[in-house]
Backbone as a chain_set.jsonl record, in Angstrom:
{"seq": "XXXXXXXXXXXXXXXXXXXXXXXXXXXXXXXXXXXXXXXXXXXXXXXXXXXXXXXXXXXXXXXXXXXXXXXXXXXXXXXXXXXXXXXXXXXXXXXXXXXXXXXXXXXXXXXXXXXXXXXXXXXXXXXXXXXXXXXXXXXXXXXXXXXXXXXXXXX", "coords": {"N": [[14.654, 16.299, 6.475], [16.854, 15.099, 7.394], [16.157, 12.528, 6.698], [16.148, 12.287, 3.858], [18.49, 12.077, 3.026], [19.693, 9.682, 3.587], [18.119, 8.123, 1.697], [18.076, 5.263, -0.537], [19.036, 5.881, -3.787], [20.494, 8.326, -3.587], [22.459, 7.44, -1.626], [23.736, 5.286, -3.416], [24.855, 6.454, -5.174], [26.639, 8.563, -3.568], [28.284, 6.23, -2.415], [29.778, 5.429, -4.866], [30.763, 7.714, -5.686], [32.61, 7.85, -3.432], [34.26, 4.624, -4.429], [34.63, 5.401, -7.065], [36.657, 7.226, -6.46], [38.5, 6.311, -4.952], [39.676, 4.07, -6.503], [40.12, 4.571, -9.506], [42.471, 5.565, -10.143], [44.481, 3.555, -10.847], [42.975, 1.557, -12.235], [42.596, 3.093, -14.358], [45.383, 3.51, -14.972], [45.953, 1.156, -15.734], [43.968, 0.43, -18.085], [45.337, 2.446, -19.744], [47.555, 1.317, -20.353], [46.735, -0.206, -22.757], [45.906, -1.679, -25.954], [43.221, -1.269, -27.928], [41.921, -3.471, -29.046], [42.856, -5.451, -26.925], [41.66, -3.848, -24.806], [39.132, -4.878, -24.934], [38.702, -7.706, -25.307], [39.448, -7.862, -22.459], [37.306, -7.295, -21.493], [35.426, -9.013, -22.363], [36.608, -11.077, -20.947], [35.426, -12.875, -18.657], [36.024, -15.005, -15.907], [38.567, -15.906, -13.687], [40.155, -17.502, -14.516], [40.512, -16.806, -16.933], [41.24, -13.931, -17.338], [43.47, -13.878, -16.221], [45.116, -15.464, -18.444], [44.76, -13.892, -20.468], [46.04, -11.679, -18.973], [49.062, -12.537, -18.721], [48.992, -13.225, -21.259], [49.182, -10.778, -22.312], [51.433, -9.602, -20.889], [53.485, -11.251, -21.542], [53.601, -10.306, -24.262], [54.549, -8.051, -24.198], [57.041, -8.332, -22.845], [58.338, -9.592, -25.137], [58.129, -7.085, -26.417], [59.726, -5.358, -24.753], [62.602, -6.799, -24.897], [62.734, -6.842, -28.26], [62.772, -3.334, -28.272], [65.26, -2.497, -26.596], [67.215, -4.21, -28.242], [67.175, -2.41, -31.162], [67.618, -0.021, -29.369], [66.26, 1.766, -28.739], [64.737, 4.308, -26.874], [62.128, 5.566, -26.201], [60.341, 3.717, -26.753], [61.281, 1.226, -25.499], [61.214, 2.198, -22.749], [58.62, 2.12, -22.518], [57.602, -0.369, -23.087], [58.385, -1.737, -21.117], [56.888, -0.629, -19.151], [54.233, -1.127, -20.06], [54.593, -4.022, -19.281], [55.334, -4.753, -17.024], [52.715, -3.279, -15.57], [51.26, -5.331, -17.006], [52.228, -8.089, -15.698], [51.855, -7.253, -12.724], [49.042, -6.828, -12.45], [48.347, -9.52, -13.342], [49.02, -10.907, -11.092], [47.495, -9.629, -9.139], [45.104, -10.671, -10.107], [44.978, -13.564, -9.639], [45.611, -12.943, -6.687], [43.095, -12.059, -5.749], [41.933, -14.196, -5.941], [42.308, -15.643, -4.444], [41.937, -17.984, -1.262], [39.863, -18.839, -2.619], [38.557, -21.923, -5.098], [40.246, -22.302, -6.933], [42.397, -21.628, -6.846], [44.829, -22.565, -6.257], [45.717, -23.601, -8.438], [45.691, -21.222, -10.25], [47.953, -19.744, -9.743], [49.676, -21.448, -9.109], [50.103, -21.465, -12.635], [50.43, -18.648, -12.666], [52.851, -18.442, -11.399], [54.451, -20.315, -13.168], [55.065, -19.118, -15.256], [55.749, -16.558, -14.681], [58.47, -17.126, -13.821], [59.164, -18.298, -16.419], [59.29, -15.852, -17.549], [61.508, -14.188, -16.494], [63.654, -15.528, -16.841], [64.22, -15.177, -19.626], [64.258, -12.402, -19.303], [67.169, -12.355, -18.412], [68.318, -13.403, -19.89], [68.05, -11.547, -22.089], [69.147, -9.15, -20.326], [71.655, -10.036, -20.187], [72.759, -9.413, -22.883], [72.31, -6.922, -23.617], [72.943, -3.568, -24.688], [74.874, -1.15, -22.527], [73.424, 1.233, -21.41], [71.087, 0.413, -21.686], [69.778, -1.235, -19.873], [68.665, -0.834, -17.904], [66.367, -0.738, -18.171], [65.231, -3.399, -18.898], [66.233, -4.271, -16.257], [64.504, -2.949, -15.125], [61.906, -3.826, -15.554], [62.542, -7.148, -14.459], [62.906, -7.16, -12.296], [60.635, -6.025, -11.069], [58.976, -8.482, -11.839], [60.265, -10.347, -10.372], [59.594, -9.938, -8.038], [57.113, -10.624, -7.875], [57.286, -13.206, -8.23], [58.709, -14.327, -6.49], [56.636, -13.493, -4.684], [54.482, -15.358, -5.184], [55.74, -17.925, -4.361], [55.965, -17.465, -2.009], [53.516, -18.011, -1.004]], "CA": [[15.843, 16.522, 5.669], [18.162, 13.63, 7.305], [15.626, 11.193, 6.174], [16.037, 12.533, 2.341], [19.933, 11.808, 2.826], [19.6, 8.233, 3.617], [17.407, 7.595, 0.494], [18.869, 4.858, -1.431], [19.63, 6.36, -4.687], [22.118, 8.989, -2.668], [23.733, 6.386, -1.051], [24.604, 4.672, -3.987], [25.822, 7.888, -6.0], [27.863, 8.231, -2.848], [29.366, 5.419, -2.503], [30.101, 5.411, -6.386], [31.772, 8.403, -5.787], [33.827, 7.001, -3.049], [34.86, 3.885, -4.461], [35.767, 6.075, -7.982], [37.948, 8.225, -5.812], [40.219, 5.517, -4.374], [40.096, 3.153, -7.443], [40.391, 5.046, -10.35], [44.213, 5.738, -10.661], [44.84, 2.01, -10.778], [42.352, 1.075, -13.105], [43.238, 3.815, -15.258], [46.991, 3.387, -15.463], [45.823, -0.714, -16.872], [43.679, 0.577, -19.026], [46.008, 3.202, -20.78], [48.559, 0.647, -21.466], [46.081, -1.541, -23.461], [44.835, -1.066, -27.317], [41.616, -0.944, -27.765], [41.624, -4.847, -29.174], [42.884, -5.567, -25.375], [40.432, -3.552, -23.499], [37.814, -5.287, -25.257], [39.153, -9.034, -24.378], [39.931, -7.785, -21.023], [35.887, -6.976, -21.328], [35.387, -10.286, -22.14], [37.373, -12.353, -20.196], [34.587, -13.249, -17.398], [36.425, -16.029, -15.194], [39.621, -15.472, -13.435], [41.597, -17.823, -15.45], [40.548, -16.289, -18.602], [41.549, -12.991, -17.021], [45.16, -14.426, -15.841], [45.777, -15.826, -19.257], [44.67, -12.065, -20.564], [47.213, -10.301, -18.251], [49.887, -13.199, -18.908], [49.492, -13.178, -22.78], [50.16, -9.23, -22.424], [53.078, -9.684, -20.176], [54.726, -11.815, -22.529], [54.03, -9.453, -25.525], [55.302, -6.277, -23.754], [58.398, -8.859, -23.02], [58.845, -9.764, -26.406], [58.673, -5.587, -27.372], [60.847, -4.877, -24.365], [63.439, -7.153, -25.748], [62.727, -6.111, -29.132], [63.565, -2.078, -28.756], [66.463, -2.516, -25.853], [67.709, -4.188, -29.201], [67.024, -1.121, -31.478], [68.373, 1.081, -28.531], [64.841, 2.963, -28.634], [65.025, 4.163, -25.238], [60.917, 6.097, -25.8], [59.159, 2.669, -27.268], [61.791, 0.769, -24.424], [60.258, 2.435, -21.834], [56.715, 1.992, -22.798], [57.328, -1.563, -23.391], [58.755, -2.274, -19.744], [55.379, 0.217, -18.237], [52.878, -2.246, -20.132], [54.797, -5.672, -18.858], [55.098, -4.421, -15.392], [51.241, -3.324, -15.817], [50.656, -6.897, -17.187], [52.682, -8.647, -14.664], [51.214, -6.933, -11.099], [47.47, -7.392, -12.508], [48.159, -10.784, -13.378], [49.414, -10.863, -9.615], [46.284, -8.473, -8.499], [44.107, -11.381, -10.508], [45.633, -14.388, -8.488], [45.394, -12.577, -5.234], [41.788, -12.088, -5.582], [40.663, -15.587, -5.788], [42.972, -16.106, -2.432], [41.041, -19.476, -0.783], [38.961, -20.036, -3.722], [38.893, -23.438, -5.39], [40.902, -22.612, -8.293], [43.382, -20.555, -6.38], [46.199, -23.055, -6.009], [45.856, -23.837, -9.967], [46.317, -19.757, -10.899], [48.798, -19.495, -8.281], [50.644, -22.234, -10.121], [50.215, -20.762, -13.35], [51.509, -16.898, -12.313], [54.849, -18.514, -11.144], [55.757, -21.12, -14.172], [54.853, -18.051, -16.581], [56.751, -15.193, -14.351], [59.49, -18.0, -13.729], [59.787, -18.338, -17.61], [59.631, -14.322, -18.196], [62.639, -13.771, -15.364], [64.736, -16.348, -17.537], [64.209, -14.722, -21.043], [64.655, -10.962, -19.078], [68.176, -12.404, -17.418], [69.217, -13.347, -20.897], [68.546, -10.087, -22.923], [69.968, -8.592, -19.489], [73.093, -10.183, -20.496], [73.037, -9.367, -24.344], [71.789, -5.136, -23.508], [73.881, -2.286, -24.306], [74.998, -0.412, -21.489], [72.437, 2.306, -21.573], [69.326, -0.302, -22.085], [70.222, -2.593, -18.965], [68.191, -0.684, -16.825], [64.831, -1.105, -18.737], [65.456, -4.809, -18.601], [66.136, -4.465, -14.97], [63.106, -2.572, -14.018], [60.969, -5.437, -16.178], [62.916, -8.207, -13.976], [62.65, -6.288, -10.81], [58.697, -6.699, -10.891], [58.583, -9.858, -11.801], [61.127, -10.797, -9.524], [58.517, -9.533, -6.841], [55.952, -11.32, -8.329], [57.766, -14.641, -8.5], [58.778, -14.009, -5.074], [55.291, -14.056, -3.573], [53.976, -16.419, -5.701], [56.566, -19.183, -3.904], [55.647, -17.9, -0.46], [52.274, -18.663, -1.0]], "C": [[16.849, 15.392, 5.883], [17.068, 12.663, 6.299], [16.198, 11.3, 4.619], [17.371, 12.141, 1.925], [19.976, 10.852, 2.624], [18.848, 7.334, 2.527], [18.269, 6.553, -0.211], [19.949, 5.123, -2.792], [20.872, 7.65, -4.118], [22.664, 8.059, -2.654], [24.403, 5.708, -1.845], [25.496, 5.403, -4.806], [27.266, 8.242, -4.741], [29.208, 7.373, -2.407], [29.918, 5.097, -3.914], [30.96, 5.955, -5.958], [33.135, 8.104, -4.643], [34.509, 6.039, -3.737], [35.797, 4.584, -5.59], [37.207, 7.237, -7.706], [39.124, 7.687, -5.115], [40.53, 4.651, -5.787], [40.352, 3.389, -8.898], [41.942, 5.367, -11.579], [44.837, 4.141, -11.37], [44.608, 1.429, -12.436], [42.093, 1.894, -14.47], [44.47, 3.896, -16.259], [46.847, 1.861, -15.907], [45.29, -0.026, -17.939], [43.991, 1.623, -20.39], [47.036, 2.518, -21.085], [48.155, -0.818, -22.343], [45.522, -1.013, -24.78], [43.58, -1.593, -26.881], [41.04, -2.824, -28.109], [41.567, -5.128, -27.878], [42.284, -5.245, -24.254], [39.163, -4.475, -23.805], [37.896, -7.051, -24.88], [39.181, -8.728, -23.504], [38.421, -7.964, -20.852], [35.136, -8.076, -21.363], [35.761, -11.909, -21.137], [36.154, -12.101, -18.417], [35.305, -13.608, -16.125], [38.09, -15.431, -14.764], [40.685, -16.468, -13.967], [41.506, -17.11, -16.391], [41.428, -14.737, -18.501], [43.232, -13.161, -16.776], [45.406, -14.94, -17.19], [45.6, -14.602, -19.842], [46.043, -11.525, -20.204], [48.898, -11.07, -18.716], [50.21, -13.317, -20.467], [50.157, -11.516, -22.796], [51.511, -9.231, -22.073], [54.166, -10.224, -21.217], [54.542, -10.739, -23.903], [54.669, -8.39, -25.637], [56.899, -7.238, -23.419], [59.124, -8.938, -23.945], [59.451, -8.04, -26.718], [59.58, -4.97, -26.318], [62.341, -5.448, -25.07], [64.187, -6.544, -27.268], [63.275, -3.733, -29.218], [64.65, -1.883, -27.687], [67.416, -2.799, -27.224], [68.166, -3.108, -30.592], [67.596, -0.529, -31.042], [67.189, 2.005, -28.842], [64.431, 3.304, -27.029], [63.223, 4.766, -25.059], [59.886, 4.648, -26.051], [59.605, 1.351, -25.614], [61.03, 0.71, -23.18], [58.872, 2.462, -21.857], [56.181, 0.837, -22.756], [56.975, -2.085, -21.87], [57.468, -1.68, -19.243], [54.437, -1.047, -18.133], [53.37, -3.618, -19.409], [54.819, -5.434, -17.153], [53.434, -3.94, -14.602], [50.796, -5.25, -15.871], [51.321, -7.702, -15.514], [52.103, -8.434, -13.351], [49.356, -7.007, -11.671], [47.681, -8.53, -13.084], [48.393, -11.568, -11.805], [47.951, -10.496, -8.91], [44.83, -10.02, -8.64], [43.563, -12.893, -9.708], [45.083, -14.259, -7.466], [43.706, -12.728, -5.377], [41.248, -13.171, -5.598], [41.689, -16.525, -4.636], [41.994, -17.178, -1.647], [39.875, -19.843, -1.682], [39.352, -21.284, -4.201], [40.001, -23.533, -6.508], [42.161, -21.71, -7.968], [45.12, -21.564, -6.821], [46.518, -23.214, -7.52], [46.468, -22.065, -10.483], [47.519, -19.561, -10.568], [50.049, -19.87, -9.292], [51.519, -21.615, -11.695], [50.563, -19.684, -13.731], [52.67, -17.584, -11.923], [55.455, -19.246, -12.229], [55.798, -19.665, -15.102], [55.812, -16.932, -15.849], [58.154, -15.986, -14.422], [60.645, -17.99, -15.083], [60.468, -16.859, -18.184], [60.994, -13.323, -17.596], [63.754, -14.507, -16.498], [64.983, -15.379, -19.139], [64.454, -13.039, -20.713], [66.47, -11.288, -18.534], [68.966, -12.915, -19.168], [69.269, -12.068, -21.546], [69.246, -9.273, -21.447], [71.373, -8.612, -20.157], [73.575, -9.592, -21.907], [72.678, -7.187, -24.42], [72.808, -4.393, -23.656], [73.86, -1.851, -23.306], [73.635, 0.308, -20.764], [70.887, 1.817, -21.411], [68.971, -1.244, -20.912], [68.619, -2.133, -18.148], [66.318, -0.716, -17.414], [64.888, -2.476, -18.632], [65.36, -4.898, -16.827], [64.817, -4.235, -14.508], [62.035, -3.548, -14.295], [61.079, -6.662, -15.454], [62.884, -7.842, -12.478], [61.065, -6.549, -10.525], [58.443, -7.496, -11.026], [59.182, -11.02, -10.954], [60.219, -11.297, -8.429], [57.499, -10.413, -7.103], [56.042, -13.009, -8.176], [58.078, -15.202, -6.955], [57.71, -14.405, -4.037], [54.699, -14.947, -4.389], [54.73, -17.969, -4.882], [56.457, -19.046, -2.562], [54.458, -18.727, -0.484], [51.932, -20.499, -1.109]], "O": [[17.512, 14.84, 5.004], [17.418, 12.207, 5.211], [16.727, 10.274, 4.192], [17.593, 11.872, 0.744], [20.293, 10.58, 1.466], [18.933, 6.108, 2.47], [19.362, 7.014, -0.539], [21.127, 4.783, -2.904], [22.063, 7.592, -4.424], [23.396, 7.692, -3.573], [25.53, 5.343, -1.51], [26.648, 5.077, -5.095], [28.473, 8.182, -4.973], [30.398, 7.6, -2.185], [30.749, 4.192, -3.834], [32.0, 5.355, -5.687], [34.328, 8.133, -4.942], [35.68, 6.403, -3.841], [37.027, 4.607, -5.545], [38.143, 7.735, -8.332], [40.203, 8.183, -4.794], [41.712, 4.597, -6.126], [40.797, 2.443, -9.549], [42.262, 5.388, -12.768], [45.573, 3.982, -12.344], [45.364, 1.08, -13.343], [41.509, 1.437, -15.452], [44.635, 4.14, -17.454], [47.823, 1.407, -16.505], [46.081, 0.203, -18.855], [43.407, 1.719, -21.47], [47.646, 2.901, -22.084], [48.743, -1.88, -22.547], [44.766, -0.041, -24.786], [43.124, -2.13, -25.872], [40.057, -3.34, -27.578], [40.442, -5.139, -27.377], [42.225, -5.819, -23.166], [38.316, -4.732, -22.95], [37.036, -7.522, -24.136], [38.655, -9.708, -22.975], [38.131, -8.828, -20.024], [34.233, -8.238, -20.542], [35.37, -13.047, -20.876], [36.268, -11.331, -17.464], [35.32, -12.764, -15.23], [38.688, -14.626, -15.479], [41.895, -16.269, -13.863], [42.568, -16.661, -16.821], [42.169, -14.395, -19.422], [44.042, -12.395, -17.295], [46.631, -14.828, -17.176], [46.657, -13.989, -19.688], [46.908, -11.064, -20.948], [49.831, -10.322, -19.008], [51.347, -13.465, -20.916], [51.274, -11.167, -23.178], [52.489, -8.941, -22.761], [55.264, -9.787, -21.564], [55.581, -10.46, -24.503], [55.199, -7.84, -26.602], [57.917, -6.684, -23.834], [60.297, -8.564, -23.952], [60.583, -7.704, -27.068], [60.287, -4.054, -26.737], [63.093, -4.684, -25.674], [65.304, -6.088, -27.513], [63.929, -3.137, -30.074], [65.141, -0.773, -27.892], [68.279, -1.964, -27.495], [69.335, -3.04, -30.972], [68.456, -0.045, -31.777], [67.472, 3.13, -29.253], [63.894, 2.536, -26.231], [62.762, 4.549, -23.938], [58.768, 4.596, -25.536], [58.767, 0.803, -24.898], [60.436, -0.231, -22.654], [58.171, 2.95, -20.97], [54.995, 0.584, -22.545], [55.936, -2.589, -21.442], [56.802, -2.602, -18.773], [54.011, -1.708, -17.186], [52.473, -4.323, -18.947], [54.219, -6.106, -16.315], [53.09, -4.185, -13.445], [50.268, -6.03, -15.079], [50.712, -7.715, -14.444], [51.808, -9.468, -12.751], [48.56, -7.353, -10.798], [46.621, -8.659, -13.696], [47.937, -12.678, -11.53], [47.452, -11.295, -8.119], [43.989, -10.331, -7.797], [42.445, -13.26, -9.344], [44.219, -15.035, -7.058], [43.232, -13.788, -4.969], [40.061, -13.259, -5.284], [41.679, -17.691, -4.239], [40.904, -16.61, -1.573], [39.129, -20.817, -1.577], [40.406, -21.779, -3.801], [40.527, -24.574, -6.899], [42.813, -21.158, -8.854], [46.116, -21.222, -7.458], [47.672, -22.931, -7.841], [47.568, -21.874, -11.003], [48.205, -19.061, -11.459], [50.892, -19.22, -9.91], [52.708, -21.401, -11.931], [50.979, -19.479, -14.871], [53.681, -16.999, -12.311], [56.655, -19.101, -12.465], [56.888, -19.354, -15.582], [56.675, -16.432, -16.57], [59.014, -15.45, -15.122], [61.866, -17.848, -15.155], [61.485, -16.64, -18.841], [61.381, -12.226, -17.998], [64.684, -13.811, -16.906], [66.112, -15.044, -19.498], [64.799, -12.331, -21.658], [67.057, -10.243, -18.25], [70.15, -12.675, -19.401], [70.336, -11.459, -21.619], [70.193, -8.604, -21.861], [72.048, -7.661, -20.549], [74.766, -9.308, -22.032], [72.934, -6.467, -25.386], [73.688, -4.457, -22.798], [72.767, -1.992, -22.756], [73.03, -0.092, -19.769], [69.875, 2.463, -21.139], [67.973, -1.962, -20.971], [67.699, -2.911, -17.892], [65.314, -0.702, -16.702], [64.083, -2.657, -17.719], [64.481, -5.541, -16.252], [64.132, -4.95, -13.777], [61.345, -4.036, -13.401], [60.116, -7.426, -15.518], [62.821, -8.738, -11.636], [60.597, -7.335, -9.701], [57.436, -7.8, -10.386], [58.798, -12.185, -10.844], [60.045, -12.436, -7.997], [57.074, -10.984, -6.1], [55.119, -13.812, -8.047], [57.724, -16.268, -6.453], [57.726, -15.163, -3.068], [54.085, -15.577, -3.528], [54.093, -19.021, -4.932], [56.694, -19.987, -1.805], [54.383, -19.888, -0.081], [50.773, -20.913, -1.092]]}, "num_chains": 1, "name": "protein.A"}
């Protein structure tokens, strides 16, 4: 009976079910703030630049639509916008980290800070231009990328 445990096919259903039980939430909460065009590029994108320009074209489009309904004063599309760019932003971070002493590291590296660098500048202006009420969706958008920009310059 132990022997029958140790069988390969267990072990890998097991460890399936481990890894889907820690990694799931994560990779869940990306893939519900992506249309269905976006999951399917994401599906594509092989290489970890292709993947960092992926998470970095999102970032900037959820920037653009945070911008866009702080303007409006849509405080339900607002908050949905800021979710996905703060999504985009920490897995464009997540994407980075993972190729940590690879060869192409210092190049991504590069590339996550001029792009968060630029998206901190264009959140610190609509900061300034926000109704009262809308600031703080802007903030929480510039608050993560802050972080992001942050360790990108220790590194």
């Amino acid at each position: 009976m132990f022997a029958a445990f140790f069988q390969p096919s267990i072990l890998l259903r097991i460890l399936f079910l481990l890894l889907a039980s820690v990694f799931p939430t994560k990779l869940l909460a990306t893939q519900e703030s992506l249309s269905d065009e976006e999951k399917a590029t994401l599906q594509q994108a092989k290489d970890p630049e292709q993947q960092l320009k992926f998470w970095l074209g999102i970032a900037e489009s959820r920037l653009k639509d945070v911008v866009l309904y702080t303007k409006k004063l849509d405080k339900a599309e607002s908050a949905k916008a800021v979710s996905g760019y703060r999504t985009a932003v920490t897995s464009a971070e997540d994407c980075v980290a993972k190729e940590q002493g690879g060869k192409d590291y210092k190049k991504l590296l590069t590339q996550l800070h001029k792009a968060v660098k630029k998206y901190n500048f264009a959140l610190l202006q609509a900061l300034n231009k926000a109704a009262e009420d809308f600031r703080q969706y802007i903030q929480s958008a510039y608050e993560a990328s802050q972080r992001v920009q942050d360790a990108a310059e220790i590194q």
